[in-house]
MIBA-518236 format. One line per 3 residues: number of its first residue (from 0); for each residue x negated, y, z of C-alpha. Coordinates in nm, 3 decimals. Last residue first. Layout:
BEGIN
NUM	X,Y,Z  ...
//
This chain:
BEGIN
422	-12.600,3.050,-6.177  -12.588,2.882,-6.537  -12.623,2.523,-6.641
419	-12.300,2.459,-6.487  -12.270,2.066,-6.475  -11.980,1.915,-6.637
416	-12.158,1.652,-6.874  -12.539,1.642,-6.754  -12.796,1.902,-6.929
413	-13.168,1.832,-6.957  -13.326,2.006,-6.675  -13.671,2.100,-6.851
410	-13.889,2.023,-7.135  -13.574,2.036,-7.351  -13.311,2.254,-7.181
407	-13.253,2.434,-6.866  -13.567,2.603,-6.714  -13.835,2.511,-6.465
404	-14.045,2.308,-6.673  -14.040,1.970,-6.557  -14.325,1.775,-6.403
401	-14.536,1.522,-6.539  -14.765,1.378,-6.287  -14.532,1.469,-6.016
398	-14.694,1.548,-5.681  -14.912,1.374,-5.428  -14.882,1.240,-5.050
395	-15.020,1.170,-4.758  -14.857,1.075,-4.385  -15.055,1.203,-4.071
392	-15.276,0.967,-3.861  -15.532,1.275,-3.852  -15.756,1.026,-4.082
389	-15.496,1.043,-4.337  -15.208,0.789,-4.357  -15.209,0.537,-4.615
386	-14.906,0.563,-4.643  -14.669,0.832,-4.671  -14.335,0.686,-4.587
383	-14.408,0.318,-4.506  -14.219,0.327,-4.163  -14.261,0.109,-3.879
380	-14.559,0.296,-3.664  -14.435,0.663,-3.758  -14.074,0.509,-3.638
377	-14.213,0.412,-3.332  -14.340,0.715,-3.262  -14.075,0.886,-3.351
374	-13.852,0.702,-3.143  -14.076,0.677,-2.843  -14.059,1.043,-2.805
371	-13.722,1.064,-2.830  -13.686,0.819,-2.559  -13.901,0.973,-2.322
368	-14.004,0.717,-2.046  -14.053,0.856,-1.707  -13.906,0.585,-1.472
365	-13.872,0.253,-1.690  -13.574,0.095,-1.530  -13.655,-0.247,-1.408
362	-13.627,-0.574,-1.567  -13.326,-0.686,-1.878  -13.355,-1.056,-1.969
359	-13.371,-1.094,-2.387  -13.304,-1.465,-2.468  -13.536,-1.767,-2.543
356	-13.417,-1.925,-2.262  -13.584,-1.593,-2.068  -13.809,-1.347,-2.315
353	-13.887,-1.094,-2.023  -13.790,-0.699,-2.007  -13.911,-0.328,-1.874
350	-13.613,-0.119,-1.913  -13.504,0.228,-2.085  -13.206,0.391,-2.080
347	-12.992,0.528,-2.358  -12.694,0.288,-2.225  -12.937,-0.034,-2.326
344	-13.311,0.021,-2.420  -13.556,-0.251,-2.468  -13.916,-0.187,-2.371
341	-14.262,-0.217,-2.427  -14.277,-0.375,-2.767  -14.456,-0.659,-3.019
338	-14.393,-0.876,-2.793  -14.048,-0.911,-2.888  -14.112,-0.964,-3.242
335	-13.904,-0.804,-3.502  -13.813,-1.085,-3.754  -13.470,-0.856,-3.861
332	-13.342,-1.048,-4.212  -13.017,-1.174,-4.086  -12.979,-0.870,-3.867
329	-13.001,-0.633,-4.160  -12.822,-0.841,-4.339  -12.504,-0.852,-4.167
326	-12.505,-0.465,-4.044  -12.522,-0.416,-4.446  -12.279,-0.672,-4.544
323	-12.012,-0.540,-4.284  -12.056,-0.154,-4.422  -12.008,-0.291,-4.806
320	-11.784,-0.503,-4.710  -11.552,-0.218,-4.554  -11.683,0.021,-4.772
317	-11.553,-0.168,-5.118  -11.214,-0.212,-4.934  -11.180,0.114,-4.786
314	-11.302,0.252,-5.152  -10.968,0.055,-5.319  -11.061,0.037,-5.678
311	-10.627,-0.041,-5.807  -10.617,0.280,-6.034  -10.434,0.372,-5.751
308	-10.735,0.392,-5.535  -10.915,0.575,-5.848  -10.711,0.823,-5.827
305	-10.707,0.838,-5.463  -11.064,0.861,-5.459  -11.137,1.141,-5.662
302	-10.855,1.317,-5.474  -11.033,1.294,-5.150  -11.361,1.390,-5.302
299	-11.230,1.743,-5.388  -11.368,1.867,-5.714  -11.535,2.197,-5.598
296	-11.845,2.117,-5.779  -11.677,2.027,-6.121  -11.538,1.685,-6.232
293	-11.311,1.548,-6.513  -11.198,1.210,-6.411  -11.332,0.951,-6.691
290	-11.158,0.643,-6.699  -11.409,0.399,-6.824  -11.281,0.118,-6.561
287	-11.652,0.032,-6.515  -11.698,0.341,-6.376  -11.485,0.306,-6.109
284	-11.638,-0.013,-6.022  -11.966,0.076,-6.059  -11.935,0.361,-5.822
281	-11.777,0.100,-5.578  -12.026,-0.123,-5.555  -12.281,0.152,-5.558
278	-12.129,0.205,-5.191  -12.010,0.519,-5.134  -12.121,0.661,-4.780
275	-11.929,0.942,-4.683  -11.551,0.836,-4.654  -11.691,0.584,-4.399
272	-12.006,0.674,-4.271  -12.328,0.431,-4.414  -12.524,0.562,-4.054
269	-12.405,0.695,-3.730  -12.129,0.380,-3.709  -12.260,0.313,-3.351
266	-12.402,-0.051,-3.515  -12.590,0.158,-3.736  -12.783,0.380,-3.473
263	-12.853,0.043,-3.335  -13.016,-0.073,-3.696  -13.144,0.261,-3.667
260	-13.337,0.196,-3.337  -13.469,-0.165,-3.422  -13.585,-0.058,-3.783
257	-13.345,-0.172,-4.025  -13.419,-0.491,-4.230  -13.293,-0.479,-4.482
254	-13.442,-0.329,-4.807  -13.280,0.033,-4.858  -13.197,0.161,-5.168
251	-13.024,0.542,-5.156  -12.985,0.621,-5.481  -12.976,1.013,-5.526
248	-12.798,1.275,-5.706  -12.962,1.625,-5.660  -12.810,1.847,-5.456
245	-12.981,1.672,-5.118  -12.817,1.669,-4.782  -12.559,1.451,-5.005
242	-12.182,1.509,-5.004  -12.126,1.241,-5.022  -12.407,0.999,-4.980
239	-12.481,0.698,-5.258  -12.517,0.376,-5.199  -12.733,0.074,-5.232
236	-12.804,-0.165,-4.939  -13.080,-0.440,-5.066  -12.916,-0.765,-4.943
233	-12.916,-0.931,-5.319  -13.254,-0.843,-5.360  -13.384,-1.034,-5.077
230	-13.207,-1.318,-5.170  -13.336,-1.267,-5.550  -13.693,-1.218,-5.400
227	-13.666,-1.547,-5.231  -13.612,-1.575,-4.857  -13.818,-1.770,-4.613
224	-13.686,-1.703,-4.263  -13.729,-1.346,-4.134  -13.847,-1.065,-4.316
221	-14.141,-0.806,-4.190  -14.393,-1.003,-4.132  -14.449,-1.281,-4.346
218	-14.356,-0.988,-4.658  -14.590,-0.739,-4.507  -14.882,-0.954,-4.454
215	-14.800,-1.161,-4.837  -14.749,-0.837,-5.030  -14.592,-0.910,-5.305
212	-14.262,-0.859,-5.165  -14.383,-0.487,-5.102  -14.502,-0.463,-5.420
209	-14.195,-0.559,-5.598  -13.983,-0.254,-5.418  -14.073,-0.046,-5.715
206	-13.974,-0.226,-5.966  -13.613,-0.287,-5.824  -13.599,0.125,-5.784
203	-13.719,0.125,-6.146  -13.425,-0.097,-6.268  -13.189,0.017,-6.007
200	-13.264,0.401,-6.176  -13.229,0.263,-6.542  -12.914,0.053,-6.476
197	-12.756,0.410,-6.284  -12.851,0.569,-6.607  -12.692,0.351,-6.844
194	-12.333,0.305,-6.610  -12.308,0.732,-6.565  -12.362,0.724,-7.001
191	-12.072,0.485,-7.054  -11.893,0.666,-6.750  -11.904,1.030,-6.858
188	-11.765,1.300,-6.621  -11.725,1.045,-6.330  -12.081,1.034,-6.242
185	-12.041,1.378,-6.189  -11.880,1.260,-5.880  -12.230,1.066,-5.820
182	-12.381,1.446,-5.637  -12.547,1.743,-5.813  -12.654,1.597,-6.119
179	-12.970,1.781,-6.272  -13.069,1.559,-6.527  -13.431,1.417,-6.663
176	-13.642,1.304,-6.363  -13.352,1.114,-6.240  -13.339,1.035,-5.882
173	-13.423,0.719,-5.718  -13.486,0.714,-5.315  -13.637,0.406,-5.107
170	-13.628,0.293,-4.798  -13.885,-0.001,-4.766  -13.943,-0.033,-4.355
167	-13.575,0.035,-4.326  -13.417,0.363,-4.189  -13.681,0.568,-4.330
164	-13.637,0.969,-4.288  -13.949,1.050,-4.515  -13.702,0.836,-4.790
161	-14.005,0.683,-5.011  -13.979,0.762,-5.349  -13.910,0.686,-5.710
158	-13.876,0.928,-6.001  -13.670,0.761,-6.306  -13.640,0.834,-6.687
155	-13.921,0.977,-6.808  -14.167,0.782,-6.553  -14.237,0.769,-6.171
152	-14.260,0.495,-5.949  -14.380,0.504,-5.554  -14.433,0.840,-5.481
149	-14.507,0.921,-5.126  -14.413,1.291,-5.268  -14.585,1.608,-5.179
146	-14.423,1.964,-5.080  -14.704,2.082,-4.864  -14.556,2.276,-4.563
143	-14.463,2.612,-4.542  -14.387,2.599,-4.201  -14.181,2.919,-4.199
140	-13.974,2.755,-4.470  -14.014,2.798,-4.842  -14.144,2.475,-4.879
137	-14.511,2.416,-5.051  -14.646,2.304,-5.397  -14.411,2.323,-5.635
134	-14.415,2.032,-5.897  -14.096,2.076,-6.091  -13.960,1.775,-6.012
131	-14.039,1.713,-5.597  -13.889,2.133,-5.557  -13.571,1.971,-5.752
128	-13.589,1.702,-5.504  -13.647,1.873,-5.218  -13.382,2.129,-5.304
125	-13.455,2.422,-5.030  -13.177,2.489,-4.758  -12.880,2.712,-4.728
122	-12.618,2.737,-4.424  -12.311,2.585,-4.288  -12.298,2.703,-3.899
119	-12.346,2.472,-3.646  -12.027,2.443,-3.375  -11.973,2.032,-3.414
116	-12.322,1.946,-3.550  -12.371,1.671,-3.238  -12.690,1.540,-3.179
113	-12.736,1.186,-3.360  -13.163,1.213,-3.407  -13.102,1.163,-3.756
110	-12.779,1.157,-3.877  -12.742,1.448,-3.680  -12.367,1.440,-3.565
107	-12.049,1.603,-3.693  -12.133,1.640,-4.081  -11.934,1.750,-4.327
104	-12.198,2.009,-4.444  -12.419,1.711,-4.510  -12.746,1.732,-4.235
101	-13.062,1.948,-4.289  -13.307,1.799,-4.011  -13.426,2.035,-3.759
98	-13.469,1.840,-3.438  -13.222,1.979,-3.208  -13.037,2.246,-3.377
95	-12.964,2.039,-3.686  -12.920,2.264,-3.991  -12.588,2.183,-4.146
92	-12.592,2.211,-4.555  -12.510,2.383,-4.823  -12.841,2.273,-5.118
89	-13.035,2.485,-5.296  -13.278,2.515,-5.647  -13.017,2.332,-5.886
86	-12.749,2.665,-5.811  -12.997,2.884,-5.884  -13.173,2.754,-6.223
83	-13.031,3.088,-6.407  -13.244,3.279,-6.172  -13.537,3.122,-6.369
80	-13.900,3.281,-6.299  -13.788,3.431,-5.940  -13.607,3.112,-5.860
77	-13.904,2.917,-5.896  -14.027,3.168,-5.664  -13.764,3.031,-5.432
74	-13.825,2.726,-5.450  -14.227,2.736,-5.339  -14.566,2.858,-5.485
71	-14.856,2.717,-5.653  -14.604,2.564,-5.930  -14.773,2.244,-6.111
68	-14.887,2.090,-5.812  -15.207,1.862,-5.814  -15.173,1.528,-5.932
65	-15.255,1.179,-5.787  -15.253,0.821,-5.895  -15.317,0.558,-5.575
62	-14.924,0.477,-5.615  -14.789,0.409,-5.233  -15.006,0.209,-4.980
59	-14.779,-0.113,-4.818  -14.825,-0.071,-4.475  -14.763,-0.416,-4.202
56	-14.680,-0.328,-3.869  -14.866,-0.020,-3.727  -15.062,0.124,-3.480
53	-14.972,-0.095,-3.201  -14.744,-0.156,-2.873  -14.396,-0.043,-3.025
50	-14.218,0.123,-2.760  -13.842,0.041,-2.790  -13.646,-0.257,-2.879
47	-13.262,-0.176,-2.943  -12.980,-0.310,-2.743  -12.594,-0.274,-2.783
44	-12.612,-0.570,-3.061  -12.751,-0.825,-2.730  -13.058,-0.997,-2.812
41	-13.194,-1.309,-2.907  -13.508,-1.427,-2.955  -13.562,-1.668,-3.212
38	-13.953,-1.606,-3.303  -13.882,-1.296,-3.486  -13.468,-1.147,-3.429
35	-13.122,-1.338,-3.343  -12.838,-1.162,-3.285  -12.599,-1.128,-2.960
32	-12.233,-0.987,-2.972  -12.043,-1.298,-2.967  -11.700,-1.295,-3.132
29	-11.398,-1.270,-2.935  -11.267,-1.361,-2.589  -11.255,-1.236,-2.198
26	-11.296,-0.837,-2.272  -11.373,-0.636,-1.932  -11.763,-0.695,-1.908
23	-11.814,-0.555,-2.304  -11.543,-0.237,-2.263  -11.799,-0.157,-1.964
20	-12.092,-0.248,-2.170  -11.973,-0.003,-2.394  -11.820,-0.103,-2.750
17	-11.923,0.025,-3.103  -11.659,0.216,-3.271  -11.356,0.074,-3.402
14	-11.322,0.031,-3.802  -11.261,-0.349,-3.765  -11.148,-0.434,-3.354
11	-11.419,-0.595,-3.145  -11.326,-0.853,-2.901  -11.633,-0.934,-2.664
8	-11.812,-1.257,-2.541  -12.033,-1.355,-2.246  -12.220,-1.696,-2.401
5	-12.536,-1.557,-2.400  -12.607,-1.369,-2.091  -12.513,-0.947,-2.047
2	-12.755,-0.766,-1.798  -12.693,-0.774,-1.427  -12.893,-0.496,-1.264
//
């Protein structure tokens, strides 16, 4: 098997999919589709590394303080003491039939293990988040699993989290611990106050990434060259989802570099989807204009942005740098080390490889490997979800110190301007 050389070259047309290796071997010119990762190795952007050979790269432990929960039940016996609280309590999602993960109703693929969502049903699922605030202690699925946080920051104004789905060894979420806000439309409803709260949640997101540049193993690690924190800050991809898998409104801040398969998954366009991801770039932009566009859950997203486009805040503009910057950085920061790992996969198959002229040289199939497998196991190695892990090698976790009471009103929700407070 002839695998790609440095020096072979492809043409890749803006907002086309990722190409084949059989698009690849027909093109003549273009832009090179190697990148560079740890130790200068490079490696073709239709190849991921596979099979990580040890227990774990660098962990950086979340918060040591712990809490028990404040509701020994689950969502919907939170529902029970509030019916009122309904509509904060569930989300409308797409249940993925493969691995399970609730998926955005607009959906067409698992954004997690990328099966197709083409014939699932739209159905109801637990709010995390809103479960996370009020302190209940276990889903209300047949698993009925603990409902703890890998908390990271928490205070007033912010909760901060690891993302149990990482995509980047720090992938962090910041909600409000004060509002219910569905999704960033509402946003909209009240820029002056939309612009103070999103400063408070990068604040305390930014605050809670500064362990893991403190760390000197992680940081060596995990980042290539010798960037500052304001370089590394500067590549931090910040967006919101629309709509979320979550109800509640969530910064999704993830430090470059993606792990080897999702950076892949990336490169496919099965992550940051155009006309789903919304950069913060963008939020602040429209914000910044202080026109307010009245909102309400079945505000369509298509005519939020075509206000705003002709309001001269183009979102294909802000997404297509936005998209570009974050496939940029991710590879400018990736120091994965070749040895590290079994295999490199090409096609969705596995092969054995060698580090030849400092590039990757594909070997023999690998007969028998499981790819899935290897996935999560690789991203249970990579991730920093739930550290330190228990003696089971399972992720840990705690709940809110100071959860809300679950009601509307002081001590509880606090309301958010054109959000039902009412089932």
């Amino acid at each position: 098997r002839r695998g790609l050389r440095m020096g072979d070259c492809v043409t890749k047309e803006r907002g086309s999919d990722l190409l084949t290796r059989e698009e690849v071997s027909k093109m003549e010119n273009g832009t090179v589709t190697t990148f560079t990762i740890g130790r200068g190795v490079k490696m073709l952007r239709t190849q991921h590394l596979l099979g990580f050979k040890g227990d774990a790269y660098p962990a950086v432990p979340m918060l040591e303080d712990k809490a028990d929960p404040a509701i020994d039940g689950n969502i919907d016996d939170v529902r029970a003491m509030n019916p009122d609280l309904e509509a904060a309590l569930y989300n409308d999602i797409k249940k993925c039939d493969k691995c399970g993960k609730p998926c955005a109703f607009v959906m067409t693929n698992c954004n997690s293990c990328g099966a197709s969502l083409a014939d699932v049903e739209i159905s109801k699922s637990e709010n995390v988040f809103s479960a996370f605030l009020f302190g209940v202690r276990k889903s209300s699925t047949a698993r009925a699993f603990p409902l703890t946080i890998s908390m990271r920051r928490q205070s007033p104004e912010a909760l901060i989290f690891d993302d149990m789905l990482a995509l980047t060894p720090c992938h962090l979420n910041g909600i409000s611990s004060k509002h219910y806000i569905p999704d960033w439309r509402f946003l909209l409803n009240d820029p002056p106050k939309a612009l103070e709260l999103l400063d408070t949640l990068e604040a305390q997101l930014w605050e809670a990434t500064k362990p893991f540049l403190e760390n000197a193993e992680f940081r060596k690690t995990v980042f290539k060259g010798d960037l500052t924190d304001e370089q590394i800050k500067d590549k931090v991809m910040k967006s919101f989802n629309y709509p979320p898998s979550q109800f509640q409104m969530h910064v999704q801040w993830l430090v470059p570099p993606m792990t080897p398969f999702q950076h892949l998954m990336a490169e496919k366009r099965n992550h940051f989807h155009e006309d789903r991801a919304f950069p913060l770039t963008y939020v602040r932009a429209v914000l910044g204009l202080n026109k307010p566009y009245k909102v309400c859950k079945e505000t369509p997203i298509q005519d939020i942005v075509e206000y705003y486009n002709n309001e001269g805040v183009s979102y294909k503009k802000y997404w297509n740098e936005f998209f570009e910057k974050c496939l940029q950085d991710s590879m400018e920061c990736a120091n994965w080390n070749s040895d590290d790992f079994s295999y490199v996969v090409e096609d969705n198959k596995a092969y054995t490889f060698t580090v030849q002229d400092g590039t990757i040289a594909i070997g023999e199939a690998a007969e028998g490997v499981d790819l899935a497998s290897l996935r999560d196991k690789d991203k249970a190695a990579l991730q920093n979800y739930g550290r330190p892990y228990n003696e089971g090698g399972r992720p840990t976790g705690t709940y809110i110190k100071e959860p809300l009471q679950p009601k509307w009103g002081p001590g509880g929700y606090e309301p958010w301007p054109g959000v039902l407070t009412a089932a």
